[in-house]
Structure formats: structure tokens, C-alpha cells
C-alpha positions in Angstrom: 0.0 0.0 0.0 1.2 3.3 -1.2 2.1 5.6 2.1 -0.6 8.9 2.3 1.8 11.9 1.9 2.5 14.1 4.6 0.9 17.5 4.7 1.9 21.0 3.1 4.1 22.9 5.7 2.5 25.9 7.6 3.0 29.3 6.1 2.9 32.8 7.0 3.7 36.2 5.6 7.3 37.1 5.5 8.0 40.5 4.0 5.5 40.6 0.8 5.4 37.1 0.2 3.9 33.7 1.7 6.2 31.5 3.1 5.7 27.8 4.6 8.4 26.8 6.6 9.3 23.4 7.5 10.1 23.4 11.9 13.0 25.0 13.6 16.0 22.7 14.3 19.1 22.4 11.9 21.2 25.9 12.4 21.5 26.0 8.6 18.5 27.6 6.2 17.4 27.0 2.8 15.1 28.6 0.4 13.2 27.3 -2.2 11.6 28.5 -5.1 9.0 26.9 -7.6 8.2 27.3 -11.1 5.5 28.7 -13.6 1.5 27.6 -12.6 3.7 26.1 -9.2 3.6 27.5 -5.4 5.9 26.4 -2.7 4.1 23.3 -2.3 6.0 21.7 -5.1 8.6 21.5 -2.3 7.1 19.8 0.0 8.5 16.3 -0.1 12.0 17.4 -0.8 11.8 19.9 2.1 10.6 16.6 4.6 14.0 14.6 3.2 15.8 17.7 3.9 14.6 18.9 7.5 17.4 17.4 9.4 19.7 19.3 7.5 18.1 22.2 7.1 15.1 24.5 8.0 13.6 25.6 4.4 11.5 28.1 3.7 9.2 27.7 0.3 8.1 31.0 -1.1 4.7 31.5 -3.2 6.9 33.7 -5.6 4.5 37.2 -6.0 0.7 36.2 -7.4 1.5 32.7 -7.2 -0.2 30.7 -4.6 -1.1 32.4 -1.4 1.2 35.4 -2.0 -0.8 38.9 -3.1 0.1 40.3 -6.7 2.6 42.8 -6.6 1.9 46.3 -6.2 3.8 47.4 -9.2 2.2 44.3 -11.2 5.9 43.5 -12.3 6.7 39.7 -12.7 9.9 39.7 -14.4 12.5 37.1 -13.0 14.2 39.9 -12.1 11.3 41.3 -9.8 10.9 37.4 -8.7 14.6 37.4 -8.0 14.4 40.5 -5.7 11.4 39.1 -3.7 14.0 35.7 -3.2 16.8 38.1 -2.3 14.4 39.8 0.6 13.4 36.5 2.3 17.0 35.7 2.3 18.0 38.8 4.3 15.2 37.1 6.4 16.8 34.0 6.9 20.3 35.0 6.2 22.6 33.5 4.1 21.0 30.1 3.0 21.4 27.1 0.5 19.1 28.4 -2.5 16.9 25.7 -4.5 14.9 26.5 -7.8 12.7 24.8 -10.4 12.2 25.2 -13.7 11.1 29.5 -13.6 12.1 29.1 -10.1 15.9 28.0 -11.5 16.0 31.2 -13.4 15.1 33.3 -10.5 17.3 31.5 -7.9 19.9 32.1 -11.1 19.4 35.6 -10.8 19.9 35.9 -7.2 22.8 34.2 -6.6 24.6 35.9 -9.3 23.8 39.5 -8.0 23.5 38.4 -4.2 26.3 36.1 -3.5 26.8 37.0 0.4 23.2 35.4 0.8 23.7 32.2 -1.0 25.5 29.2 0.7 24.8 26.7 -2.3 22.8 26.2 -5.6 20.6 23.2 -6.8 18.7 23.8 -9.3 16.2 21.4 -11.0 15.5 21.4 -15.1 16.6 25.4 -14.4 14.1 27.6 -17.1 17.7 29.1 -18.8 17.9 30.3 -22.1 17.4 27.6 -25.2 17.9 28.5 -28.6 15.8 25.1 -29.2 12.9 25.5 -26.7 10.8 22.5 -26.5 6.6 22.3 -27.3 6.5 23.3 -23.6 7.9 26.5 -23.8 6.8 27.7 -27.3 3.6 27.2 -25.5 4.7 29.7 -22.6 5.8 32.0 -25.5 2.2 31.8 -27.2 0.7 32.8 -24.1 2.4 35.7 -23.4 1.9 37.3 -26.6 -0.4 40.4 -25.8 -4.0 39.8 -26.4 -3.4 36.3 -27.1 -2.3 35.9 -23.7 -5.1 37.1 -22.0 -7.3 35.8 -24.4 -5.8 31.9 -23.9 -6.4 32.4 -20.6 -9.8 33.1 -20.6 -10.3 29.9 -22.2 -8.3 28.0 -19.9 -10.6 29.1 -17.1 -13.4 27.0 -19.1 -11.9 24.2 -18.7 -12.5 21.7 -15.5 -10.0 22.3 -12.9 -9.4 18.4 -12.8 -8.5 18.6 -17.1 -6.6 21.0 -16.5 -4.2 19.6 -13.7 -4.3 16.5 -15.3 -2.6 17.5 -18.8 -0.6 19.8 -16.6 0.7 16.4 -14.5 1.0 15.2 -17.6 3.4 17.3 -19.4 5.8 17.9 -16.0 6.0 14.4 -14.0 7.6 11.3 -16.1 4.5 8.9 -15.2 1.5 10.6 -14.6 -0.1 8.1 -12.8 2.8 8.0 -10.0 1.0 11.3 -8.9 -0.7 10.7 -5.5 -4.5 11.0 -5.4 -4.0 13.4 -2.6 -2.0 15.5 -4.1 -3.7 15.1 -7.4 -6.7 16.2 -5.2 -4.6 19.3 -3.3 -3.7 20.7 -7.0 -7.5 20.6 -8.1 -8.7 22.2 -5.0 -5.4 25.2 -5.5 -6.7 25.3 -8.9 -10.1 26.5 -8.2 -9.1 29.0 -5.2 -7.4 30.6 -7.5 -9.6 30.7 -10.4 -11.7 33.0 -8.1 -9.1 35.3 -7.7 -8.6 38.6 -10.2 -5.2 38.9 -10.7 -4.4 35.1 -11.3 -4.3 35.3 -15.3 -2.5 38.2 -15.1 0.0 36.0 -12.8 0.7 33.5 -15.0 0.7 35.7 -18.1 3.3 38.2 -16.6 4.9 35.5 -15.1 5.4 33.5 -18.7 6.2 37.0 -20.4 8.9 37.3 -17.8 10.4 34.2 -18.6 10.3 34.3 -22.4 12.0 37.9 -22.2 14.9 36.5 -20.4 15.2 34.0 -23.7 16.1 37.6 -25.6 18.1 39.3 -23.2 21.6 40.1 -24.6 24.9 41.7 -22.5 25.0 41.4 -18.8 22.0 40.6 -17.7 21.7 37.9 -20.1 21.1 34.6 -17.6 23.9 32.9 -18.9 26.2 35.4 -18.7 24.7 35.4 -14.5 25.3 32.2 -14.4 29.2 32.7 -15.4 29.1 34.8 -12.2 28.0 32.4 -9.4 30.1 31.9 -7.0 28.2 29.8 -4.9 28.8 25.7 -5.8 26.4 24.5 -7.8 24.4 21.4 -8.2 21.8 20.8 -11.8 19.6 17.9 -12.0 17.9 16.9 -15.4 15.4 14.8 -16.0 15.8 12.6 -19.3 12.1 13.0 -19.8 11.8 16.2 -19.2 9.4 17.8 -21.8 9.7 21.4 -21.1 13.7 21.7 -20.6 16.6 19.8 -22.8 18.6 17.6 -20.9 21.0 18.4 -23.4 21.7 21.9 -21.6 23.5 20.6 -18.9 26.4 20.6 -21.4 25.9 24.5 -21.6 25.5 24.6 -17.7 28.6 22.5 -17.3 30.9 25.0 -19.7 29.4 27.8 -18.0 28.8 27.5 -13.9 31.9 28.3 -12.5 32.0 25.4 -10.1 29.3 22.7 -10.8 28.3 19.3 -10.7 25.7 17.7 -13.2 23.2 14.8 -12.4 21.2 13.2 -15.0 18.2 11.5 -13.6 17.2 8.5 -15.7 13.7 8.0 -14.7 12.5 12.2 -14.3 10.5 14.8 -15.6 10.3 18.3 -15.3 10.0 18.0 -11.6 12.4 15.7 -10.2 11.7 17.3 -6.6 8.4 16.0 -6.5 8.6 12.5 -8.4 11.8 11.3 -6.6 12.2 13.7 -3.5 15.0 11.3 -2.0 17.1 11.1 -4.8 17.2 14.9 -4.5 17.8 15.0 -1.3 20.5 13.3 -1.1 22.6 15.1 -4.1 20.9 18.1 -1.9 22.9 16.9 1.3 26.4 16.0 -0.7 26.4 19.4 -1.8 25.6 20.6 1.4 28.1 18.6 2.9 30.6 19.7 0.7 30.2 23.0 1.5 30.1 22.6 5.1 33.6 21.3 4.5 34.9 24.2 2.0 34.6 21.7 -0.8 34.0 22.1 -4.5 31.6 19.9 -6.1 33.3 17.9 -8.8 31.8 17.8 -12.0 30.4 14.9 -13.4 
């Protein structure tokens, strides 16, 4: 019999965002950060494996699951990057995670905030491809103006459950290794937010954010960030990933200063949630290694 899953950590409001933070313990922090239509959630399981190491802290970046819009409506990855950069003055400096969007964000961060980041793992990061998938030609669809708006107006006709379900579908490796409760938990998020006003715009500025960062050129580009982290750096890939190459942990390897690559044979999109304790423990070598004023060494 398949174990019931543990529940989604408590949250409160740190600064401007929501934040569920797994018990206090371990002296050393860590912050994690989701990706597009995700909330911290996504980090659940991972965040269990990893709260003996570590106290995380899961944000809902801004308009994403409980956390308000932003004032200023801006949901670049640089705006997402400086609401990561605030909880970590919270927290002090801490061992930064990020998926997909989130890796692009966490990207961002580190490269402009390196007194606040301990360590990197990033998992199937959102960076710049010159050969995007279906995935994220998709995203780019959707944040055309007008069309944006207008797909997601459509979208909200659609069943919660439909959507979740080709959502699943398109992010884990095996759909069907989804819990029911969790499968459940994402419906029910679904339709909270579907009541609220400024969840379209969310997602929309959210994926418009994103698909600039694909056309960024000179310094900010986020590779040329990434060529500036100085924090030691972990990337998983899933070989069935369907929104990010696998193939661009070649680009990550030439670029990170001081990385190590893991391929994951059996993953999707969101190796945190389909095989939490396989992360974890690439999580804690890192960890350990820099505990110990170690490199990582590439592999």
C-alpha cells in the first residue's frame, strides 16, 4: 500500500510574500523556489528529506499561490529574483533551490547576491534555449499580448481536474505516480485561485517574464549570470523532461563556474516531486561539501 503523503508545511507572511516553513531545528537555512502555474508546495516532499539538514522556507513567488500580486504588477525574473533576495535577508545567508522558472530566479539571485547564498541546486533550471521544446513555445504563445489574455480566458473554461491533469502530464515522467491526494490538493489550488482577479495576469506576466529572459543580450543575459556564481552548484535533469533539454546541462557544465551535473534516468520536469529522495541526497552531498569548503566535482 502506497504511504498517504504528509501535509503541506505551515506558512505565514514574510515581507510581501507567503512562506511555509518546514520546523526549527538544523542551524542551517534554505530557500526554495517553484516554477511557472507552481507555489511552494511543489517543495514539499523534498523539504521533509531535507529537515534534518536544514530548515527551508518555500516562497509562493508574488501572485502565485497564497502570495498577493505585486503592487507594481511586475513579474519579471528579475522582480521574482528580488522578492528571493528579501526572504533571504530574512533567513540570512542560506542554500538556495529553484525549479524550472524558479531556476532562473534562484539564477538571478545568486549571481547578484552572493553574500546570501551558501549553495545552488537547481532542477530542469528555465535558462535560455535557442531550441525551446513544445513546452515552452507554448509559454511564449501565451504571453503574446491579447493572445495571452485571451488563452487564458479559455483556460478558465476548462475543468480544474482537465486541466491539472494535462498539466501532470506534461511535467512528471508517469502521470499516474501522482498521489491521489496531491492530485486532489492541485485541483482544489486550482479552483481558489480561479476566483481570484489577478491570477491570469500571474501567470501571463509570469510567462512574459520568462520568455523575455530567452532575448536578453549583454550582462543581464542569464547565462552570462550564471558565469558569475560563486556559490557551488548542483543541476539535475530529468531525461524525460518535456519542457527543458537535458542536453543543456552541457551548456551549464561549460558555463557554472563550479558545478556538478546529475542526469536522472527515470525524471521529468519536476524531479523534486517524483523522486524527493534522490534529490535530497545530491541536496545533502552538496551541502556537505560545502560545510567542509569543498568544491563539487563535475560529473
Amino acid at each position: 500500500m502506497v504511504a498517504e503523503p504528509i501535509p503541506h508545511w505551515p506558512g505565514r507572511t514574510i515581507g510581501s510574500v507567503h512562506v511555509r516553513s518546514t520546523p526549527e531545528g538544523p542551524a542551517e537555512q534554505a530557500v526554495f523556489v517553484h516554477g511557472l502555474a507552481g507555489s511552494a508546495t511543489n517543495w514539499t516532499d523534498l523539504m521533509d528529506e531535507l529537515k534534518d539538514t536544514v530548515r527551508g522556507h518555500a516562497l509562493d513567488l508574488p501572485g502565485a499561490g497564497f502570495s498577493p500580486a505585486p503592487d507594481d504588477g511586475d513579474y519579471t525574473v528579475a522582480a521574482h529574483a528580488r522578492a528571493v533576495t528579501g526572504l533571504l535577508e530574512h533567513t540570512g545567508p542560506a542554500h538556495l533551490f529553484g525549479n524550472s522558472l524558479g531556476g532562473a530566479v534562484a539564477v538571478r539571485a545568486a549571481a547578484t547576491r552572493p553574500d546570501l547564498v551558501r549553495s545552488l541546486t537547481l532542477v530542469s533550471p528555465a535558462l535560455p534555449d535557442l531550441l525551446p521544446r513544445y513546452g515552452p513555445v507554448r509559454v511564449a504563445a501565451a504571453a503574446i499580448p491579447v493572445l495571452g489574455e485571451w488563452v487564458a480566458s479559455k483556460l478558465q473554461l476548462v475543468p480544474a481536474e482537465q486541466r491539472i491533469t494535462a498539466s501532470m502530464a506534461m511535467v512528471w515522467a508517469n502521470r499516474d505516480a501522482v498521489h491521489p491526494l496531491r492530485l486532489r490538493d492541485a485541483i482544489e489550488e486550482l479552483r481558489r485561485r480561479d476566483d481570484l482577479p489577478y491570477a491570469g495576469e500571474a501567470m501571463i506576466g509570469s510567462a512574459r517574464g520568462i520568455v523575455a529572459e530567452y532575448f536578453r543580450r549583454g550582462e543581464d543575459n542569464l547565462w552570462r549570470q550564471a558565469a558569475k556564481v560563486k556559490a557551488p552548484t548542483l543541476i539535475m535533469h530529468g531525461r524525460h523532461d518535456r519542457l527543458v533539454r537535458p542536453s543543456m546541462a552541457r551548456k551549464a557544465w561549460r558555463t557554472f563556474p563550479n558545478v556538478r551535473i546529475v542526469l536522472l534516468p527515470t525524471a521529468g520536469h519536476v524531479a523534486m516531486m517524483e523522486m524527493p529522495q534522490v534529490v535530497a541526497a545530491e541536496a545533502r552531498r552538496l551541502i556537505g561539501e560545502t560545510r567542509l569548503g569543498n568544491a563539487p566535482l563535475p560529473s
